[in-house]
C-alpha positions as CSV (number, residue, x, y, z in Angstrom):
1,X,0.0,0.0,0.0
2,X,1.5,2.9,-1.0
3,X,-0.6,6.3,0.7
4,X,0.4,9.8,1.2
5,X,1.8,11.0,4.7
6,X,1.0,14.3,6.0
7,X,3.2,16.0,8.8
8,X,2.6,19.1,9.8
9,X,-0.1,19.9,7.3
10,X,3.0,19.1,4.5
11,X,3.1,16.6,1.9
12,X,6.0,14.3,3.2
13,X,5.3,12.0,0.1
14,X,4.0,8.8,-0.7
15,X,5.2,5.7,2.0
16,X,5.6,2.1,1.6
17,X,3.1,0.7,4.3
18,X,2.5,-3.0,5.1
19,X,0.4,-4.4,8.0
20,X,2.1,-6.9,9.9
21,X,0.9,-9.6,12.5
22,X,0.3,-9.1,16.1
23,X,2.2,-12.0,16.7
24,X,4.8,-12.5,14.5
25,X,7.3,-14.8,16.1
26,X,6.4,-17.7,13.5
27,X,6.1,-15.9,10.5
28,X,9.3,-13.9,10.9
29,X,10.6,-18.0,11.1
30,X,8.8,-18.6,8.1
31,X,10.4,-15.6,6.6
32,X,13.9,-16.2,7.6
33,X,13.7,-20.5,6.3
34,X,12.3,-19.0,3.1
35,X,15.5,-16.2,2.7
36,X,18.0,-18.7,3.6
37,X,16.6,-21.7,1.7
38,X,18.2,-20.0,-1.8
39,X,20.3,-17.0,-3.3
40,X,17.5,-17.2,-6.0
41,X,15.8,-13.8,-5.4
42,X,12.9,-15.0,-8.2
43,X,12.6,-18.2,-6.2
44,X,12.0,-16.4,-3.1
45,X,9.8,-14.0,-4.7
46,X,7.7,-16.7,-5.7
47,X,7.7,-18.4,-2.1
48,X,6.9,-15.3,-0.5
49,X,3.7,-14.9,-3.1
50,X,2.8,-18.0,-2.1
51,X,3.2,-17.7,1.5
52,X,1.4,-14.4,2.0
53,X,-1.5,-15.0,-0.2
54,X,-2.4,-18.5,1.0
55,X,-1.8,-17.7,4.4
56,X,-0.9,-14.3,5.5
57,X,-4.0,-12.1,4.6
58,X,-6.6,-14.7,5.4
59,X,-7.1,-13.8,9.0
60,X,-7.5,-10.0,9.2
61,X,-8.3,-10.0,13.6
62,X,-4.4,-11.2,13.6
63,X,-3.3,-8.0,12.5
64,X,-2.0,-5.4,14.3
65,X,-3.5,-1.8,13.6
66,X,0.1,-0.5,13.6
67,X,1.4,-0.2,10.2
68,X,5.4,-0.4,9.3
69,X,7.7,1.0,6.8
70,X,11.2,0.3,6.2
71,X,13.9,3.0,5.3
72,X,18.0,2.4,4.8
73,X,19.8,2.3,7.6
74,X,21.0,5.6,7.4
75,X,18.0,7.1,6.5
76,X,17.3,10.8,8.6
77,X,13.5,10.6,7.2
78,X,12.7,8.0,10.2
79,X,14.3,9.9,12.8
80,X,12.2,13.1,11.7
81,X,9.3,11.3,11.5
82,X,9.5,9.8,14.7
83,X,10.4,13.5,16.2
84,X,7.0,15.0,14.9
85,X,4.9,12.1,16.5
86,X,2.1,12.6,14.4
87,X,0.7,12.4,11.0
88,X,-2.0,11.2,8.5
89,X,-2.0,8.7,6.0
90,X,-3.7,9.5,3.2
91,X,-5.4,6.5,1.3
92,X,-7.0,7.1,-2.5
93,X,-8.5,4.5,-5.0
94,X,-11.3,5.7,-7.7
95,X,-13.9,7.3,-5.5
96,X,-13.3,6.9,-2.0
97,X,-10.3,8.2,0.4
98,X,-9.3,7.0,3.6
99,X,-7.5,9.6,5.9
100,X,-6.2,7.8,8.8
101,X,-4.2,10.1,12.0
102,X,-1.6,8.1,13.3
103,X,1.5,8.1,16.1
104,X,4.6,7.7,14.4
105,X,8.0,5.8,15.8
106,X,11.1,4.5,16.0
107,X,10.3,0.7,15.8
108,X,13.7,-0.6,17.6
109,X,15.4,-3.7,15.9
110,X,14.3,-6.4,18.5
111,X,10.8,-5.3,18.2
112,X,8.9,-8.6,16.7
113,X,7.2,-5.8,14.0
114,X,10.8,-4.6,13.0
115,X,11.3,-7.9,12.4
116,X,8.9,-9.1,10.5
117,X,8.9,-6.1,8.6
118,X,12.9,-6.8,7.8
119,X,12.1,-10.0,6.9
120,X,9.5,-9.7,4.7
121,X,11.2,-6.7,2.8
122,X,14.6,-8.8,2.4
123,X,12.7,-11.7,0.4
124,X,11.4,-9.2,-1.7
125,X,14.3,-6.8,-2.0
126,X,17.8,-8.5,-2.4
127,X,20.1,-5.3,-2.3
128,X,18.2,-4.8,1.7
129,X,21.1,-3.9,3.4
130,X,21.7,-6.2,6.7
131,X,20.6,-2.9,9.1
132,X,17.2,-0.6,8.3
133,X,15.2,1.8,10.5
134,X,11.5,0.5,10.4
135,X,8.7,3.3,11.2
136,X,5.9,2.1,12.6
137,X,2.4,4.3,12.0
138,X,-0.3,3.5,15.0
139,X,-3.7,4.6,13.9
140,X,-6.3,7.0,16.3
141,X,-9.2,5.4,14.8
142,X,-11.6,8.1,16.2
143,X,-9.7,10.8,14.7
144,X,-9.9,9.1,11.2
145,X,-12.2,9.1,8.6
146,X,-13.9,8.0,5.0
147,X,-14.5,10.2,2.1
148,X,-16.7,9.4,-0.9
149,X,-15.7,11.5,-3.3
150,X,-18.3,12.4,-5.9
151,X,-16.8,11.9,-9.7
152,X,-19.7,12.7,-11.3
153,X,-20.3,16.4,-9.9
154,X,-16.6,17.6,-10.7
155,X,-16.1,20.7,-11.9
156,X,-13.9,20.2,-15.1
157,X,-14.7,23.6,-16.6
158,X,-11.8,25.4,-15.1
């Protein structure tokens, strides 16, 4: 997923989100047997498909709300992030639009979510350098909301 993040009522860019697991102690396994089984990145790729969309995705309440992204190691982005606290994520697809608030951090590196997020980026990126920083976005659901945009009543005569 791929929304905009808003800090500081400025457009920070689009981020790299993926939700991860609330426990994740055997799927970071899982991710690890399936990096180290082969130096084939297309091989892995394919596991990883495999993995994630027979098993993964088919239990949404095993999710954690918390959201992750993952950034080089010597990334300043994270640390900035992390310093303003807050933000929005901005998702948009055809008609609707999801603007979610959320606590940024720091996720450390023995933080189960750091590493399930390391581990699932390394199968898919092969040049993932052996340290990353991962921010983590924690959603205030009540502070969130759902658009509907209306395409048919948009002014295009400008």
């Amino acid at each position: 997923m791929r929304p905009r993040l808003i800090v500081k009522n400025q457009d920070a860019g689009d981020v790299t989100v993926i939700p991860v697991k609330s426990e994740s102690t055997d799927l970071i396994r899982q991710f690890k047997y399936i990096y180290q089984k082969t130096q084939d990145p297309a091989d892995r790729y394919q596991q990883a498909i495999k993995l994630l969309s027979e098993y993964y995705y088919q239990v949404p309440e095993e999710f954690s709300d918390e959201m992750v992204a993952v950034y080089p190691a010597g990334s300043t982005f994270v640390e900035r992030m992390a310093k303003a606290g807050e933000g929005c994520l901005v998702f948009e697809q055809g008609n609707q639009r999801y603007t979610i608030d959320c606590r940024m951090r720091d996720i450390p590196g023995t933080d189960p979510k750091y590493q399930a997020a390391y581990w699932h980026n390394r199968l898919f990126n092969p040049n993932l350098g052996s340290t990353t920083k991962v921010l983590g976005f924690a959603p205030d659901w009540k502070a969130s909301e759902f658009v509907e945009i209306d395409l048919w009543h948009i002014d295009d005569t400008a």
